[in-house]
C-alpha positions, 0 to 999 in steps of 0.5 A: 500500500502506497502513502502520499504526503501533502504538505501544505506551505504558505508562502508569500508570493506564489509566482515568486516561489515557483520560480525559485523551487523550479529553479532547483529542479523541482517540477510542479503538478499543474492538474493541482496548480492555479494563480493562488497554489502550487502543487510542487513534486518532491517524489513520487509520493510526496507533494508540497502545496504553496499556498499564497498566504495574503488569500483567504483561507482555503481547503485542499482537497486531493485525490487519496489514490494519486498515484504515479506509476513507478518505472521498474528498477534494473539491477546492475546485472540487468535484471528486473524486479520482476525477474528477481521476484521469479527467481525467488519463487523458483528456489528452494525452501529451507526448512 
């Protein structure tokens, strides 16, 4: 089971703040993002709202289930997840 965390940030200026966190490399999730909130991807399950703290108060309401698919890892010997996980299933159980 996946757990997403929204940290919500108030911040002075939103396009002030977009253009310092994109400057770093931080990408945003405009599905999220208006004129008034930005919503900055740390990783996959991890977001950060800007919120624009001279507005009125607001409530941010996000999907439970927003997930981003994950491409599988590759060891250095070339193999996948998935190949990995059949080579367990295939060995031996010690008893």
């Amino acid at each position: 089971m996946f757990t997403s965390i929204f940290i919500t940030l108030p911040v002075a200026n939103i396009s002030r703040s977009r253009e310092f966190f994109n400057g770093l490399g931080f990408t945003f999730n405009e599905d999220f993002s208006d004129e008034e909130t930005t919503c900055m991807i740390v990783t996959d399950t991890i977001m950060v709202i800007h919120i624009d703290e001279s507005g009125s108060p607001t409530l941010v309401s996000l999907p439970r289930d927003s997930y981003i698919t994950i491409p599988a890892h590759i060891a250095r010997d070339g193999s996948s997840v998935k190949d990995r996980k059949m080579l367990t299933k295939k060995a031996p159980c010690s008893r």
